[in-house]
N, C-alpha and C positions, 0 to 999 in steps of 0.2 A: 473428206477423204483425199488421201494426197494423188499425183497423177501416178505414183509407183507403184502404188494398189489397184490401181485399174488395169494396169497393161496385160496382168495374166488371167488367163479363162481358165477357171476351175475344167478339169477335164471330167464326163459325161460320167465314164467308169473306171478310168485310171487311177492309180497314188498318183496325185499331184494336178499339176495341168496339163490341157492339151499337147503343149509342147513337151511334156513326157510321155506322152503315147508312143510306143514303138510302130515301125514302119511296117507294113504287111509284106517285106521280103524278111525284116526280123522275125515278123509269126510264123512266116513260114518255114524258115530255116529252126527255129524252136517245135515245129512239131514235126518234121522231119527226124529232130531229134528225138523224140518221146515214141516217134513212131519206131524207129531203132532200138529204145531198149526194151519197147514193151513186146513188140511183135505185132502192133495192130495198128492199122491205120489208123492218123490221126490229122483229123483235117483241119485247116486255118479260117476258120469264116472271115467273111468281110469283117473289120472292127464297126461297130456301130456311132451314127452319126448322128444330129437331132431331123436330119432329111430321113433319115431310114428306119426311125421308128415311131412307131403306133403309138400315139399318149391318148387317153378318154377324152371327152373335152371336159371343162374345167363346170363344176355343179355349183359354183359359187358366182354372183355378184357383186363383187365389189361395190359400196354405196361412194360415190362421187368423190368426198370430202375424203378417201383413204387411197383413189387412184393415182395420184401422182406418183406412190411408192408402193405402189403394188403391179404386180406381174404374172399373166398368164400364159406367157409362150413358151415355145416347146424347150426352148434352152432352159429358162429358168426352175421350170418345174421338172424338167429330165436329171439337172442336173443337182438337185435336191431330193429324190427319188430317195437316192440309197446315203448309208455313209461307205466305210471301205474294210467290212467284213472279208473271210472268206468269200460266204456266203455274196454277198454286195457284189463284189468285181465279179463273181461267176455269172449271177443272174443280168448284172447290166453288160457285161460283156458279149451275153448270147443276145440282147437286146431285148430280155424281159422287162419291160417299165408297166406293168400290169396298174400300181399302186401309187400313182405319181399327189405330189400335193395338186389342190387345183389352185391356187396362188400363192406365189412367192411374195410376201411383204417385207420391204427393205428398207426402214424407218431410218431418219437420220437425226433424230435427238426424243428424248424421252416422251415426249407429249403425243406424239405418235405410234410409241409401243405401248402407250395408255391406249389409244385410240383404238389398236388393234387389237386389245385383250378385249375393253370394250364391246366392242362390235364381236366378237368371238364368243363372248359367255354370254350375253341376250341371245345373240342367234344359234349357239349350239355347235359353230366351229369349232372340231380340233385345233391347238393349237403345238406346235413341234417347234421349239426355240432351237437355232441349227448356228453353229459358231463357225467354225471350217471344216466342217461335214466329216470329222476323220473318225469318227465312233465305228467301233469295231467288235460292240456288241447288241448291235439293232436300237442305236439308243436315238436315233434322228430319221427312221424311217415311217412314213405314213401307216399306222393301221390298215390290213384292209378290209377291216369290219366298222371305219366310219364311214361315214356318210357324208362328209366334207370334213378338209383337211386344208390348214393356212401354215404353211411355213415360214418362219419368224426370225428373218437372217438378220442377226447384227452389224452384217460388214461393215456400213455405211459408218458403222459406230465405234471408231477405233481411235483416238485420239492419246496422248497422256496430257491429260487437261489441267496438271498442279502436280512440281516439284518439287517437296520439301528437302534441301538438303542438308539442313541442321538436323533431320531425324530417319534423316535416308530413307525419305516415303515417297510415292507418290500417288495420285489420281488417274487413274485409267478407265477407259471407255471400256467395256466387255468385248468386241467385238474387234480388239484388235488381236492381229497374229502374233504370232513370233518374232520374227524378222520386222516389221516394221514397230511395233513396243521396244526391242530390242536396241533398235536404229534412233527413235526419240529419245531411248537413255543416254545413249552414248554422248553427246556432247557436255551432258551434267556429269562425266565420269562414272557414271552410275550404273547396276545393272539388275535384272531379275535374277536371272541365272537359273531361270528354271527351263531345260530341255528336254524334255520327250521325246521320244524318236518322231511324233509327231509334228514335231517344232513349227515345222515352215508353213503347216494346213491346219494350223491347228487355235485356237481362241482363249483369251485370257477368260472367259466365260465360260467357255467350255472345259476349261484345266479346274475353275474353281467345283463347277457342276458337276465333273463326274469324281474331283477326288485325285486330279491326277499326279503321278509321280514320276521326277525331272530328275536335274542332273545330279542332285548330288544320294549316293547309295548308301550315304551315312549319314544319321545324324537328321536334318533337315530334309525330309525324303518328300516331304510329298506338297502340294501348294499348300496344304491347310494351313503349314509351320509363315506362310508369307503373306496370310490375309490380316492387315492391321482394321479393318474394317470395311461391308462391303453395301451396297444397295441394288433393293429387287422388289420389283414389281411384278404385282399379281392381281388378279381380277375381282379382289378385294381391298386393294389398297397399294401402298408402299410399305417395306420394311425397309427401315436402315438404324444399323449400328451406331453405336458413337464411336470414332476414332479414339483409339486408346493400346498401349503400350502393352497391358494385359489388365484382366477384370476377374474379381470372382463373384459377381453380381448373379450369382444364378445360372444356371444352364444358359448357355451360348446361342444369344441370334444367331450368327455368323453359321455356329457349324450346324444347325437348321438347313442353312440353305448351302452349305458346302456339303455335294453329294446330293444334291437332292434329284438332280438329272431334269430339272426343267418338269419337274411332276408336282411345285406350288407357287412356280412364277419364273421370269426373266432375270437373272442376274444382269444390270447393265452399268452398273460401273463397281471399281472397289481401291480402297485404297489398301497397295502394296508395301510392302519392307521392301528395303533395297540395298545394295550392299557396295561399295567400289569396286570397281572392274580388276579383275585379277593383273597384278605383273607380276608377282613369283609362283612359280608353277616345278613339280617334280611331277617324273611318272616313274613308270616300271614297269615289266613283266617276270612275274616269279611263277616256275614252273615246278611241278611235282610228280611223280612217281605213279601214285594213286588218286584218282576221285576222292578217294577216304582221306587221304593225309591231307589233299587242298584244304576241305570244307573244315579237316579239325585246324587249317593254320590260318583259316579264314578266322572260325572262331576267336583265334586267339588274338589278330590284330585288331578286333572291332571289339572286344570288352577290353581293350586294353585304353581305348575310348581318345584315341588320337585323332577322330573324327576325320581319315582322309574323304577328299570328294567322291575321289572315284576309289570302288573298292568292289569289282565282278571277278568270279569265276565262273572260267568254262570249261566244262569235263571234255576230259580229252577226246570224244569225238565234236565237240562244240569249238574249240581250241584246233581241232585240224581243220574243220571246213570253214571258221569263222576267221581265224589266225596263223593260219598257215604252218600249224606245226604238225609234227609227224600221225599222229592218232596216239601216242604211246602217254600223254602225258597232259597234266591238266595245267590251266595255267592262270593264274591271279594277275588282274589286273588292278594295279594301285597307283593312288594318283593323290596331288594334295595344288591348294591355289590359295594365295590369298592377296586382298588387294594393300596390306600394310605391313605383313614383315615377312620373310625370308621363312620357307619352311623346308629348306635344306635338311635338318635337323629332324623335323618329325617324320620325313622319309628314310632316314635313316634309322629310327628308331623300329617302324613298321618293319624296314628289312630286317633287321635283328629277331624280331620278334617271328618271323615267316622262317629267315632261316633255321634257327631253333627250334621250328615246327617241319625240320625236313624240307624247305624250299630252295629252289638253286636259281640264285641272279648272278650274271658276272658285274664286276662295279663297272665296266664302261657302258652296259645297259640301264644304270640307274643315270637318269635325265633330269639333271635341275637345271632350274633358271631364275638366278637372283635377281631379276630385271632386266635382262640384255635381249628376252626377245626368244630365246633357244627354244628350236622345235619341239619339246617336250607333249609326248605323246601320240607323236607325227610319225614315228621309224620303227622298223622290226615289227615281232608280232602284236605289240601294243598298238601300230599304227594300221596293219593289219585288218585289227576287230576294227578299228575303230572307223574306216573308211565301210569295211561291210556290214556295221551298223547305219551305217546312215545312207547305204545306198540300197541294203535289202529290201526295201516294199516295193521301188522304180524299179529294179532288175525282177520282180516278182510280175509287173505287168505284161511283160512278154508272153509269161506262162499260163494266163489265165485262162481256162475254158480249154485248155488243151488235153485234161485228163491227168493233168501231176494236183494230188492232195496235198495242199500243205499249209500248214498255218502252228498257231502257238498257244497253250494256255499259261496262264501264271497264279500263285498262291501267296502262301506266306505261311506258314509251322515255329514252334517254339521247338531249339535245340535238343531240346531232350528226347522231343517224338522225331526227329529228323531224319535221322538214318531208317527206319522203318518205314516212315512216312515214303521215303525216294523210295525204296524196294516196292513199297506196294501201288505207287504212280506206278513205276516201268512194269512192273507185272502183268497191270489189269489193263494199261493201255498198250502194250504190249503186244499181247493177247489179241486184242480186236484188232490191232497193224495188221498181224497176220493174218488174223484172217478178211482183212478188207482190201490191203493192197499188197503189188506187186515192189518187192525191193524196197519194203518202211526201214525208215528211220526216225529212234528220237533220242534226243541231245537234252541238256539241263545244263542251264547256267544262272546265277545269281547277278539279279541284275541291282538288290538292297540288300544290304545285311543290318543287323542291328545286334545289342547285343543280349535280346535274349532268342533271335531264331532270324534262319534266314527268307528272301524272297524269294523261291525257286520261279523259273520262265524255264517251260518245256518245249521245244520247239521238235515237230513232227513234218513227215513228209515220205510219198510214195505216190508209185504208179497206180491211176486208178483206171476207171472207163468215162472217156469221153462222155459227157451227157448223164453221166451218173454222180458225177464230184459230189455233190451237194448232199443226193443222201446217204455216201460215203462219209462225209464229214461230219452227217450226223451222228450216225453210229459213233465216229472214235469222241470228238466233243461229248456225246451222252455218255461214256464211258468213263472218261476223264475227271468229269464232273462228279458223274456218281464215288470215284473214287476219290476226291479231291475232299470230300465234305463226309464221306467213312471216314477217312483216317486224320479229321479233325483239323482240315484246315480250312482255308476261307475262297469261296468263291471269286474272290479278284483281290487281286491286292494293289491295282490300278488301272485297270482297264474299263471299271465302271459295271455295275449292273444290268443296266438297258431290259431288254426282251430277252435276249439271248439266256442271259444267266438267271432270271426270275426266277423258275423252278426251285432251284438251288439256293439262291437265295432263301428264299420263302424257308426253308427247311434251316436256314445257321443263322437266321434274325428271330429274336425271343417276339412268341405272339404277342405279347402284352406291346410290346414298345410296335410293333405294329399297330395297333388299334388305335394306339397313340397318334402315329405318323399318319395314319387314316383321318382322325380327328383334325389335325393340321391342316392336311387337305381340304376338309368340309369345310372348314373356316377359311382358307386362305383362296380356294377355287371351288367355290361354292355351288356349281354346274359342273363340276368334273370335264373341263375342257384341256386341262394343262396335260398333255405328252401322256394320255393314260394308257398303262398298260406296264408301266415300266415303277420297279419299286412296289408297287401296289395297284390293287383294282379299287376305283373308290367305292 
């Protein structure tokens, strides 16, 4: 592991690390605030520290020959406790660590996460494979109905071990983040290019495990499109793919264990697709009249199948607090890159097709750049969103634990049930805002389109009571859910299954392919020690 991986400390209960902790004159002055508009005091507790909180001690023994990369102190195991739920930064922020692992194992090449499955399925340790702890649906948190629990951090394991650039692949360790994978492409000109708002906390192991979906909203949406081949160990053995271009050999190793959430082994290394680093680049911001007009001129630039990268809209209350525009109007964000020719051309193609669906750009707001570097995507309200996407969950640290609800669900619906589908989300979740908090709000923007239905992401938020958050949140989340999967859509469309969403799940996956996925288990974790409780019970 290089020295630039080392220098940050994952923070205890924050997004991010310590050094994104806000300061307790920020908490203070943030519930000062909430104390103002709700009418009720709202107090700043101390932020919690690894000196100021109560961890069990640890019910496991390490055997000698696994000590060197195992860890039982209060950082390691505090800070592996939760990922970064609602629910997570609330309960670690009031300094609940009720449920902590009682060893963190930090393997630094494979023979070792053999080691520790090993020793895990003889003796009946849980085993939690945890990448950059950013799950946001319970999918890296301890049961606390085991009985010992090993946490299974790949950090140590982030390398890109083999570059092909005749086939723009390469070999990566699991365990590396974002920004440092990102950082070893770049001298081969080369790049993933897959972003998440998770990016920076987040694991090439953990992107392939839960399914997740990056930068581009078109077309290429989610990692699955970028695994040429991958390898995972389980406490039955190794599974690995053969590297290949594509195969119709059968049903897919590969998408076996993409999605599988760490419930029939370790993903730890895989080989990627990869593509040249962008230097022509256009964006835009096209605005509209109505939420209805956006989504039907969304519709009609994504079958027209011009594949931009970026292609979100956000309804115009989404578009006022995200983008800075007025509340009157929704507003398309569209974006194109590519690392070999000029796509001047197919941005201008997209505008035609938006305008003609009633959308309004001026041309000095449409942004190309045919190699020279230009800020494109960087100015107005496209630049906008695009800094308060990437700085929303850090500015959300302040407000933890103070009594504001807020958080996001996402889906995915086919066009034709669409319009319905939105009316009856804001109705039902609606409904429980009002009656759970004070001053709700929820927003809807597309953060995929495809072209036969979009990715809607709901984002909610209100005043709630101090100390109640959590089963305020429950209510409106159980609500959402139940209406997410009546009006026939899909319980995540990247955020992962975990715990959280199990319920629901369990109810939009065919039993039969369950029993199946059950089967897999018995065979591949044969003591049910692998992350249970998530996907299935064994």
């Amino acid at each position: 592991m290089t020295d630039a991986t080392k220098t940050a400390r994952r923070s205890i209960w924050a997004w991010g690390n310590e050094s994104d902790e806000p300061t307790e004159a920020e908490r203070r002055a943030e519930a000062d605030r909430l104390s103002a508009l709700s009418g009720r005091p709202v107090e700043a507790k101390p932020l919690p520290t690894t000196g100021s909180i109560a961890l069990r001690p640890p019910r496991v023994r390490v055997p000698a020959a696994l000590a060197p990369f195992c860890h039982s102190d209060d950082y390691h195991r505090a800070s592996r406790t939760y990922g970064r739920s609602f629910v997570d930064r609330v309960r670690a922020v009031n300094g609940d660590y009720a449920h902590p692992p009682d060893v963190v194992a930090r393997p630094r090449e494979e023979d070792e996460v053999r080691a520790v499955l090993e020793w895990c399925s003889d003796a009946g340790h849980v085993v939690i494979p945890f990448g950059g702890g950013s799950s946001v649906v319970d999918g890296v948190n301890p049961p606390a109905a085991a009985d010992s629990v090993v946490t299974l951090d790949l950090g140590e394991m982030n390398e890109v071990l083999t570059v092909d650039t005749t086939s723009r692949a390469a070999r990566i360790q699991a365990g590396a983040l974002g920004p440092h994978l990102e950082a070893q492409l770049k001298p081969h000109g080369l790049t993933l290019r897959h972003f998440p708002q998770s990016f920076e906390h987040s694991s090439l192991g953990g992107w392939i495990a839960t399914r997740s979906g990056g930068h581009y909203a078109t077309n290429h949406t989610h990692i699955d499109e970028f695994v040429e081949s991958l390898r995972m160990l389980t406490p039955a053995g190794v599974m690995e793919s053969r590297r290949l271009p594509g195969s119709g050999a059968g049903p897919s190793p590969d998408r076996l264990a993409i999605g599988s959430e760490g419930a029939l082994g370790v993903i730890t290394e895989a080989w990627m697709r990869l593509q040249k680093r962008p230097q022509y680049r256009a964006s835009a911001g096209v605005t509209f009249g109505s939420w209805e007009a956006a989504y039907r001129g969304v519709l009609q630039v994504v079958q027209a199948k011009l594949w931009p990268a970026n292609l979100r809209l956000l309804d115009p209350l989404e578009a006022q607090t995200a983008a800075g525009l007025d509340g009157s109007r929704a507003l398309m964000v569209v974006g194109f890159e590519s690392g070999d020719a000029p796509v001047g051309g197919l941005m201008r193609q997209a505008i035609a097709i938006a305008r003609e669906a009633g959308g309004a750009v001026d041309d000095e707001e449409i942004l190309i750049d045919d190699g020279g570097g230009a800020p494109t995507g960087r100015e107005g309200a496209v630049g906008t969103w695009r800094k308060s996407f990437i700085t929303g969950p850090y500015d959300a640290n302040r407000r933890m634990g103070l009594g504001l609800v807020a958080d996001t669900f996402e889906t995915a619906i086919t066009w034709d049930r669409w319009p319905a589908f939105d009316a009856a989300i804001r109705e039902a979740v609606g409904r429980v805002l009002d009656e759970t908090l004070d001053a709700p709000t929820l927003s809807c923007r597309f953060t995929h389109v495809y072209p036969d239905g979009p990715a809607p992401y709901y984002t909610f938020s209100g005043i709630g009571r101090q100390g109640a958050e959590i089963e305020q949140f429950h209510a409106i989340k159980r609500a959402a859910s139940e209406a997410v999967i009546a009006a026939g859509g899909t319980i995540t469309h990247h955020h992962a299954v975990g715990r959280q969403h199990r319920p629901w799940y369990d109810q939009q996956r065919p039993e039969l392919f369950a029993s199946a996925l059950r089967a897999a288990k018995r065979e591949l974790d044969p003591n049910g020690v692998m992350n249970p409780g998530v996907l299935i019970d064994p």
